[in-house]
C-alpha positions as semicolon CSV with decimal commas, in nm:
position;residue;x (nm);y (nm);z (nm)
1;X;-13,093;7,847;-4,790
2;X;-13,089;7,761;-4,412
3;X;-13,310;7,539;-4,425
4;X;-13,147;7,321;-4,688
5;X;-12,811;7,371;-4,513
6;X;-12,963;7,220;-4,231
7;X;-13,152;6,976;-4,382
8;X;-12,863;6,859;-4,583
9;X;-12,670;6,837;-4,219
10;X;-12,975;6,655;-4,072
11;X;-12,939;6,446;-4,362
12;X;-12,551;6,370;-4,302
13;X;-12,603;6,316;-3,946
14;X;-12,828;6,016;-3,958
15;X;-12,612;5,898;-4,226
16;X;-12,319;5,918;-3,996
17;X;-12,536;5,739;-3,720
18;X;-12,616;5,430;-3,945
19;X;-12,313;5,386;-4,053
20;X;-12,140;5,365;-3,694
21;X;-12,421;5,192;-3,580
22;X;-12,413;4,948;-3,888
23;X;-12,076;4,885;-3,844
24;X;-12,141;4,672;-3,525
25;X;-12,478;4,564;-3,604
26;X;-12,512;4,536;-3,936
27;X;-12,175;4,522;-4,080
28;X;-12,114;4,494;-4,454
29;X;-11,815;4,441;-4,694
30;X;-11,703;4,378;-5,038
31;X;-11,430;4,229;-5,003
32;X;-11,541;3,885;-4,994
33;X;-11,487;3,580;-5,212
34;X;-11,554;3,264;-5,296
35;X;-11,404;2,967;-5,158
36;X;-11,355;2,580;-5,201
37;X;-11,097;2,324;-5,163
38;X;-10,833;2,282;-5,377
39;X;-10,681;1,924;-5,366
40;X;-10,339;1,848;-5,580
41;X;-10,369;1,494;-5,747
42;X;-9,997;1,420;-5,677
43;X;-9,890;1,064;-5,805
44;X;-9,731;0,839;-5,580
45;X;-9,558;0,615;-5,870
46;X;-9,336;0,796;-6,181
47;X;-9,421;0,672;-6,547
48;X;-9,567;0,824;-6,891
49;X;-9,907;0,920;-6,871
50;X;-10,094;0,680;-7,145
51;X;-10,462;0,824;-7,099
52;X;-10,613;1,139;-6,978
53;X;-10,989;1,021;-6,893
54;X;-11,115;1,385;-6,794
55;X;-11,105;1,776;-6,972
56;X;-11,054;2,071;-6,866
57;X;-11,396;2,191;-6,648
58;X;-11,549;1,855;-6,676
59;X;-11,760;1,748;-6,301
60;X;-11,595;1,381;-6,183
61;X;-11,748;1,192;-5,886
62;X;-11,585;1,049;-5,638
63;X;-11,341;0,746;-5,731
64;X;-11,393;0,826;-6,101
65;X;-11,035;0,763;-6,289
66;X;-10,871;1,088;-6,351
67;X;-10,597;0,982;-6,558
68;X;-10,395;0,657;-6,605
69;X;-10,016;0,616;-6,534
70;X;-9,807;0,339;-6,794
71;X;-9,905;0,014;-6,577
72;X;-9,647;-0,214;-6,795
73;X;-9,333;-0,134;-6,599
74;X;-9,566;-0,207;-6,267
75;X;-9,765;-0,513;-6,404
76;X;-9,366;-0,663;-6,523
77;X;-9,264;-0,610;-6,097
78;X;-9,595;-0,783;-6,005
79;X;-9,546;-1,068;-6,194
80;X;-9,106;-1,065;-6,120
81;X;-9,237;-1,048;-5,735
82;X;-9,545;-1,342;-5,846
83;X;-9,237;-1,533;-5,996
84;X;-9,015;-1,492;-5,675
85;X;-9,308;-1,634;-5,464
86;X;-9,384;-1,950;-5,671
87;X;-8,998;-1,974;-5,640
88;X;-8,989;-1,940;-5,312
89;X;-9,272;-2,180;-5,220
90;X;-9,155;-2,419;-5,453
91;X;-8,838;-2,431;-5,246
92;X;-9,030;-2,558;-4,948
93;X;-9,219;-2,813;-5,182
94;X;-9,594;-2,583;-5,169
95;X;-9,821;-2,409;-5,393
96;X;-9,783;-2,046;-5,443
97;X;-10,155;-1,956;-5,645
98;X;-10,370;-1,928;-5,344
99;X;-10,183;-1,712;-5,172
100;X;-10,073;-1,503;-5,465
101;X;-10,424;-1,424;-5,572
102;X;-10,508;-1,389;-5,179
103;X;-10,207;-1,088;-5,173
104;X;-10,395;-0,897;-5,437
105;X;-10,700;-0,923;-5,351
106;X;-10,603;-0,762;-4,998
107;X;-10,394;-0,487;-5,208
108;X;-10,737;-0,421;-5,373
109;X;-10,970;-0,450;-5,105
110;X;-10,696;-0,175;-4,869
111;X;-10,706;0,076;-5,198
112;X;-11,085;0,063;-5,197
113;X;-11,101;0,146;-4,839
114;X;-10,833;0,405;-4,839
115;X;-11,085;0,576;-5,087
116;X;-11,395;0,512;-4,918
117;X;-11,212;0,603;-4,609
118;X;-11,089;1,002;-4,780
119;X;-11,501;1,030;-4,917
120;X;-11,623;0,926;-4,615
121;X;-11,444;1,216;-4,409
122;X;-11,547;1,503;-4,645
123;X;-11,916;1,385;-4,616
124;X;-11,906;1,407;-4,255
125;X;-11,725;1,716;-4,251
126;X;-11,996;1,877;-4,435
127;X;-12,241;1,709;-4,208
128;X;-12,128;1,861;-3,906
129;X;-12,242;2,180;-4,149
130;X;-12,556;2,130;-4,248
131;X;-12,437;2,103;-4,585
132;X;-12,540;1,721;-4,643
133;X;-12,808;1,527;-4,513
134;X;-12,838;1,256;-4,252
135;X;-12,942;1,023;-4,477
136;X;-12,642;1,067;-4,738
137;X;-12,406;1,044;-4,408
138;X;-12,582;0,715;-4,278
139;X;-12,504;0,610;-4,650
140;X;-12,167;0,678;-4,614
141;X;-12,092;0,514;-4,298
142;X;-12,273;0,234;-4,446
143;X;-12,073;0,234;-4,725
144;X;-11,713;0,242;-4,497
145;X;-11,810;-0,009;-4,311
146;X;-11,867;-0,218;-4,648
147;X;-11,496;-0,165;-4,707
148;X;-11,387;-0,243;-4,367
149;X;-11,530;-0,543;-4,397
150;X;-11,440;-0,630;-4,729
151;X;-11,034;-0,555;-4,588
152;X;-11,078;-0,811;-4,290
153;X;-11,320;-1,087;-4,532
154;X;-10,932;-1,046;-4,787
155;X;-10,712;-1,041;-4,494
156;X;-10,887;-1,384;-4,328
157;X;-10,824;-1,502;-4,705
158;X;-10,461;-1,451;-4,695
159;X;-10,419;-1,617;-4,350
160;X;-10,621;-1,890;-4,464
161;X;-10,381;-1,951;-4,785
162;X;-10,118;-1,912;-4,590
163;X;-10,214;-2,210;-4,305
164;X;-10,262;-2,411;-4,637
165;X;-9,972;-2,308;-4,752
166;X;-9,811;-2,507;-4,404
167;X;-9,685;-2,362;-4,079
168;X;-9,313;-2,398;-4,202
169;X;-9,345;-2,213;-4,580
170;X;-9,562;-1,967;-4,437
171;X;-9,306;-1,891;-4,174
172;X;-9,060;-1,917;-4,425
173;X;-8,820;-1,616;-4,513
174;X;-8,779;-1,639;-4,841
175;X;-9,145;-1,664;-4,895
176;X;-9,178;-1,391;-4,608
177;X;-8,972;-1,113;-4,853
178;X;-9,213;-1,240;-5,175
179;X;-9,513;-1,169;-5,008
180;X;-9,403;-0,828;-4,893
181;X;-9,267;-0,746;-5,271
182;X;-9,555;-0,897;-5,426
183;X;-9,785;-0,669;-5,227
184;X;-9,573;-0,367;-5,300
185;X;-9,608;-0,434;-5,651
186;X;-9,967;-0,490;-5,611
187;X;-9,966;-0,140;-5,464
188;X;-9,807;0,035;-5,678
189;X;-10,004;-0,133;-5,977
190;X;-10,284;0,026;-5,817
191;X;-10,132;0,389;-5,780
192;X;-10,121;0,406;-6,211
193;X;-10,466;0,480;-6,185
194;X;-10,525;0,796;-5,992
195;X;-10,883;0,860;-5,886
196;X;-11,097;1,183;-5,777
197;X;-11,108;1,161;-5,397
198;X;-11,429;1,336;-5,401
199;X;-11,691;1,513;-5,632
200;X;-11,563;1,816;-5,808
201;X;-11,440;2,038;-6,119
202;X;-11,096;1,917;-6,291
203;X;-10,980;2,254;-6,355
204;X;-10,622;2,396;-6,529
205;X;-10,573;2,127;-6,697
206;X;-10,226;2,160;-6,869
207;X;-10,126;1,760;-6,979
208;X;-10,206;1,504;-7,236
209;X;-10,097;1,149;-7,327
210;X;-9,714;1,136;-7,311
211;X;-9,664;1,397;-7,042
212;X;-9,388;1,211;-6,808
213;X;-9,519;1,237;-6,443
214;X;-9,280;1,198;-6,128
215;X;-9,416;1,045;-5,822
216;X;-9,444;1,374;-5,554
217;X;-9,547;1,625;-5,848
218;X;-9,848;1,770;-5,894
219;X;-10,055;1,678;-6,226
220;X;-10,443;1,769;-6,186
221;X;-10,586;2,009;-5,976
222;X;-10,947;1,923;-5,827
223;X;-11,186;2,181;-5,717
224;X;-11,394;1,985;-5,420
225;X;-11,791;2,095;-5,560
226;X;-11,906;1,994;-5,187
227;X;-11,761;2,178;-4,937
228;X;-11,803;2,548;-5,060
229;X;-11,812;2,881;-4,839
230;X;-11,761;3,220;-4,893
231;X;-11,505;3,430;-4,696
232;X;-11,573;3,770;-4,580
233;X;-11,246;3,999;-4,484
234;X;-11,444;4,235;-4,208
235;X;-11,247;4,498;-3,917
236;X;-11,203;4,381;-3,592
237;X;-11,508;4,696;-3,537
238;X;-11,752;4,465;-3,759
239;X;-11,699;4,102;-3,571
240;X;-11,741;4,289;-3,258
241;X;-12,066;4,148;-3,210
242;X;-12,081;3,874;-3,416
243;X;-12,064;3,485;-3,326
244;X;-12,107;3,166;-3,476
245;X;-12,423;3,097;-3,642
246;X;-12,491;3,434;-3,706
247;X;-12,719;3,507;-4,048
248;X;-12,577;3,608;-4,323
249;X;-12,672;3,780;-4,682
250;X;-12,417;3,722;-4,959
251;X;-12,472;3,859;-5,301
252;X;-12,236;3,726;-5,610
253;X;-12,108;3,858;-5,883
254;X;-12,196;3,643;-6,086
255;X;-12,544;3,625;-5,982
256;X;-12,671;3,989;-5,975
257;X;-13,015;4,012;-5,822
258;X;-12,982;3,765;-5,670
259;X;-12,934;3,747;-5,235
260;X;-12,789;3,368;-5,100
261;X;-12,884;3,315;-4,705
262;X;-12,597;3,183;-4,527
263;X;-12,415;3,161;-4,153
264;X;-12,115;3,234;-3,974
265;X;-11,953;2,914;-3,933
266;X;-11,617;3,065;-3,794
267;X;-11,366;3,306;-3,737
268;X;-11,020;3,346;-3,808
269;X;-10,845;3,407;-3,459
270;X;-10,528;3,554;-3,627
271;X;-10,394;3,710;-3,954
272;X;-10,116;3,731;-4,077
273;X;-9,923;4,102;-4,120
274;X;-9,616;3,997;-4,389
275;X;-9,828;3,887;-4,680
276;X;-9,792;3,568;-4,655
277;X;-10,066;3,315;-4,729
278;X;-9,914;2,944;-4,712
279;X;-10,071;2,552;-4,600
280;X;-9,941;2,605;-4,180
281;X;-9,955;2,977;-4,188
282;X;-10,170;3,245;-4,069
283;X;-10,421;3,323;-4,295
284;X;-10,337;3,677;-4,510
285;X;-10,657;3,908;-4,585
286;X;-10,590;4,146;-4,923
287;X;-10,541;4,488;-4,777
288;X;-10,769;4,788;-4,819
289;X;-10,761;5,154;-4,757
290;X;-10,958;5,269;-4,465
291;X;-11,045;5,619;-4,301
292;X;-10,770;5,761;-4,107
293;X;-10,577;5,441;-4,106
294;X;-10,582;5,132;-4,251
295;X;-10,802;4,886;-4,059
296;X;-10,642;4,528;-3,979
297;X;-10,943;4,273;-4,159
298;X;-11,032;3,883;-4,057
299;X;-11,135;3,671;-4,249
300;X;-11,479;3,522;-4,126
301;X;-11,622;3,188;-4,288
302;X;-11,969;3,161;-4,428
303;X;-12,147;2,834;-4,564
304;X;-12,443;2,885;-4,746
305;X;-12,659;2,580;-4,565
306;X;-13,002;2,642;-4,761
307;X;-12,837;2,533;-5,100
308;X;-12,756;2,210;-5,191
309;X;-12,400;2,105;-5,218
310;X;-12,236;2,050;-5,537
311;X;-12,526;2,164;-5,749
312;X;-12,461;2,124;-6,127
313;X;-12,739;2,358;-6,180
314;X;-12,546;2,674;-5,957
315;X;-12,211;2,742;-6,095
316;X;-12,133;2,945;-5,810
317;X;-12,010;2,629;-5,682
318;X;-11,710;2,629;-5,944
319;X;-11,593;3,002;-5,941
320;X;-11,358;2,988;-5,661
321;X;-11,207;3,322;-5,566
322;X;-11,517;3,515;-5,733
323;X;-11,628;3,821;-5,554
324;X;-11,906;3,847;-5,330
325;X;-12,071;4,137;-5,089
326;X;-12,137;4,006;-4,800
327;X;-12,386;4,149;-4,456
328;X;-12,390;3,977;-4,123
329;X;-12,695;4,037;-3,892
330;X;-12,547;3,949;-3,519
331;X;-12,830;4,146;-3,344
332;X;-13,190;4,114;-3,331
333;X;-13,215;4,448;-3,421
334;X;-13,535;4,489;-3,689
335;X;-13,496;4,867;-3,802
336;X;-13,098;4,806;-3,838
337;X;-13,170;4,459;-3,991
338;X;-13,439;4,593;-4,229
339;X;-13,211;4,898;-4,331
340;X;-12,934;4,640;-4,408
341;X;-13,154;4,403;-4,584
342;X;-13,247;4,691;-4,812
343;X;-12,903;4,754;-4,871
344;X;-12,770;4,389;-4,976
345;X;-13,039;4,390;-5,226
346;X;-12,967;4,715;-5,376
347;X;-12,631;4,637;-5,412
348;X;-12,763;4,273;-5,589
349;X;-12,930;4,512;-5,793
350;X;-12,659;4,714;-5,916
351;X;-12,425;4,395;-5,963
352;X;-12,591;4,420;-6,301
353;X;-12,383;4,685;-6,362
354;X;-11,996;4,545;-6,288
């Protein structure tokens, strides 16, 4: 009997010693999730929605058309504002078609590089992560500068129309206000069609043909399948030691058995202690219960560098807020790392299970 008493106490002790030593060198949690960005397709012009290109859960690439916006109101201003401009011009005895199809070709060439402009930025944001490579970022600066110079080869147009059109028409303030409400029409023929600013999932989607949108609302919600990474909520004890770069092991729950390799790529320097969770405001970890006292948990960022972004073939890319156990390795430590690596994959085992 003493002997098991003290081997069961032996046994308790050098649990208790991992586990306050794993806490700072090996620290593990459950309370992890998946993340991704969520970008609102808001509509900048009001109308009847006349076609719904996408379904629910359906991958889009970037600049694919998402849905399309009535254009008849907007095509009626364009021409009204083409109408005023021949008017105007012919008022000063010049021709109006030059310049005309000069205007929209700018308001085309600006939309496109607005566009490229927003894919552009993700793709170097993820670059900066070793999520993409430098090849597909070379491709997109190649690609921007394209645009840019397709903006300044329509704007050189325009001028040029406009010296044909004569120093005095051109100068002209009547044909001054056309031009400016021809190319707001030309805008805002443009904003019918509202486009996926980058690859990703359509998901929720909750209209059809005939839903009436209002310019500032929200109408399609876009889960961005490239810029993924999983968010750990560990005690100010477990980040003790940790720093940026640090490897990671994250096991999902939707892929039991299985162990993702990942990095820290950064640390929240402040949470929040109302409950709040808002766009501006300190981030707001879910609360557990702790020993003793409830331990105040920051939320730590992960990307997963060794997997290709935007995958179709891993759907963890598409579960966002699905849970995840997560185990950082800040030390060089190789009986603490081994004893946590045998952990994570125990517990990817018996994510069969739940």
């Amino acid at each position: 009997m003493k002997r098991t008493i003290w081997t069961t106490v032996a046994i308790l002790a050098l649990f208790l010693a991992w586990y306050i030593a794993a806490d700072r060198m090996t620290p593990i949690t459950g309370n992890a999730r998946v993340k991704a960005v969520a970008t609102s397709i808001v509509p900048e012009v009001t109308g009847t929605v006349v076609e719904v290109l996408v379904e629910n859960g359906q991958v889009v690439e970037a600049g694919d058309v998402l849905l399309r916006i009535d254009p008849r109101p907007y095509q009626i201003d364009r021409d009204k504002a083409e109408a005023d401009l021949a008017s105007a011009t012919q008022d000063v005895g010049a021709s109006s078609a030059e310049v005309s199809g000069a205007q929209a070709k700018l308001a085309r060439a600006q939309s496109d590089l607005d566009t490229q402009r927003l894919q552009s930025e993700r793709i170097f944001a993820l670059e900066k992560k070793g999520l993409v490579t430098v090849a597909k970022a070379d491709e997109a600066r190649g690609k921007l500068t394209e645009a840019e110079a397709a903006l300044e080869n329509a704007q050189a147009d325009l001028e040029r129309a406009k010296q044909r059109l004569g120093k005095e028409g051109a100068e002209n303030a009547k044909i001054q206000r056309a031009l400016a409400a021809l190319a707001e029409a030309d805008l805002n023929l443009e904003r019918t069609e509202l486009k996926a600013p980058a690859r990703g999932l359509v998901s929720n989607l909750l209209i059809a043909p005939g839903t009436y949108a209002r310019a500032g609302s929200d109408l399609v919600t876009l889960l961005d399948a490239t810029d993924i990474w999983i968010e750990a909520y560990l005690t100010e004890n477990n980040i003790g030691l940790a720093q940026v770069g640090s490897p990671a092991e994250v096991v999902l729950n939707m892929h039991p058995g299985r162990v993702l390799t990942g990095q820290v790529e950064s640390f929240s320097a402040a949470v929040s202690v109302t409950g709040s969770d808002a766009p501006g405001a300190l981030a707001s970890a879910p609360s557990t219960t702790g020993f003793l006292r409830e331990p105040e948990r920051f939320p730590v960022r992960i990307v997963l560098p060794g997997y290709e972004a935007g995958s179709l073939e891993d759907d963890l890319r598409f579960q966002l807020n699905g849970q995840a156990d997560v185990i950082l390795y800040p030390t060089d430590s190789g009986f603490m790392n081994f004893i946590g690596r045998m952990y994570i994959r125990a517990a990817a085992f018996l994510s069969y299970a739940y």
